[in-house]
C-alpha positions in Angstrom: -187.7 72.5 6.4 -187.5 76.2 6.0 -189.4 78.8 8.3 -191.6 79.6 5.2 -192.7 75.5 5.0 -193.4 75.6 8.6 -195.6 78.8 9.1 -197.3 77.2 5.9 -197.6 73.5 7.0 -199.2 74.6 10.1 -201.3 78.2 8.2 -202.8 75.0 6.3 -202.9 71.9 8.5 -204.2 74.3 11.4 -205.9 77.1 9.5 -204.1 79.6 11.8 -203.0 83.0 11.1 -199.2 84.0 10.5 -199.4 85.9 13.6 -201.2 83.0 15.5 -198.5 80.8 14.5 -196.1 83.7 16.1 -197.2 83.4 19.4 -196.9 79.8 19.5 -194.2 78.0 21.1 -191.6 75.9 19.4 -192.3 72.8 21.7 -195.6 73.4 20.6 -195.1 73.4 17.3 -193.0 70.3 17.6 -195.8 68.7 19.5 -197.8 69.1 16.4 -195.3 68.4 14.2 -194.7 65.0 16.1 -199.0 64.4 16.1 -198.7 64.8 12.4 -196.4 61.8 12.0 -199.3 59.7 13.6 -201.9 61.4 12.1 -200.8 63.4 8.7 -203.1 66.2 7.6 -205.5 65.6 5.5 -203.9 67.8 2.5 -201.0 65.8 3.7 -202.4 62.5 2.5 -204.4 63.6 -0.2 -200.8 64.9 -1.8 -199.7 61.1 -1.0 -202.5 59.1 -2.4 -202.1 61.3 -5.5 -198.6 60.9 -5.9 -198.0 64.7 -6.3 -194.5 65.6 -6.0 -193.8 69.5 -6.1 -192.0 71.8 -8.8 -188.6 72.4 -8.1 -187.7 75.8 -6.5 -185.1 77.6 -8.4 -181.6 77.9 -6.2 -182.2 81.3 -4.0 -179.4 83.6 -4.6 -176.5 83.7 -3.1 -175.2 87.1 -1.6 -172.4 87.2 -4.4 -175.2 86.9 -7.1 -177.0 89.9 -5.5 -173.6 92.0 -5.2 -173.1 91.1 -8.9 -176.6 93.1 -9.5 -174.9 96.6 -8.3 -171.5 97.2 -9.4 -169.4 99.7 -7.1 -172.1 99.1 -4.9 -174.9 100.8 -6.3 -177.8 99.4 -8.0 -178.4 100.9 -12.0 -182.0 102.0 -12.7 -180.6 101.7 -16.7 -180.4 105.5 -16.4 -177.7 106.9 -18.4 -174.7 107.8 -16.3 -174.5 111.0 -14.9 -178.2 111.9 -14.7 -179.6 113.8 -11.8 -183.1 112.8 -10.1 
């Protein structure tokens, strides 16, 4: 699980705020994590029962693929070469 699926799991499960779930601790947060096992969400079982299985997420890209985007090492607004801002 990524940080982005845990702030949301719990923003969801929880109704909590992004900066709520900052102050928490991570033994909390495994606490719940661990109720949840027993006791899954609501949203959590209603994915289940429905047999709802996700989209795919697209492969994130790599730092090469970003470096590919800006030759020489600068980025190209499609400008011609050469212009002046």
């Amino acid at each position: 699980m990524n940080w982005a699926d845990l702030y949301a799991l719990v923003a969801t499960g929880c109704g909590y705020t992004w900066s709520e779930i900052d102050a928490m601790s991570l033994s909390a947060v495994r606490e719940l994590l661990d109720y949840w096992s027993r006791h899954p969400p609501a949203h959590l079982l209603l994915a289940a029962a429905l047999r709802f299985t996700p989209k795919p997420q697209p492969a994130r890209a790599s730092f090469a693929d970003l470096a590919a985007l800006a030759p020489d090492g600068v980025l190209s607004s499609g400008a011609a070469s050469g212009s002046s801002r």
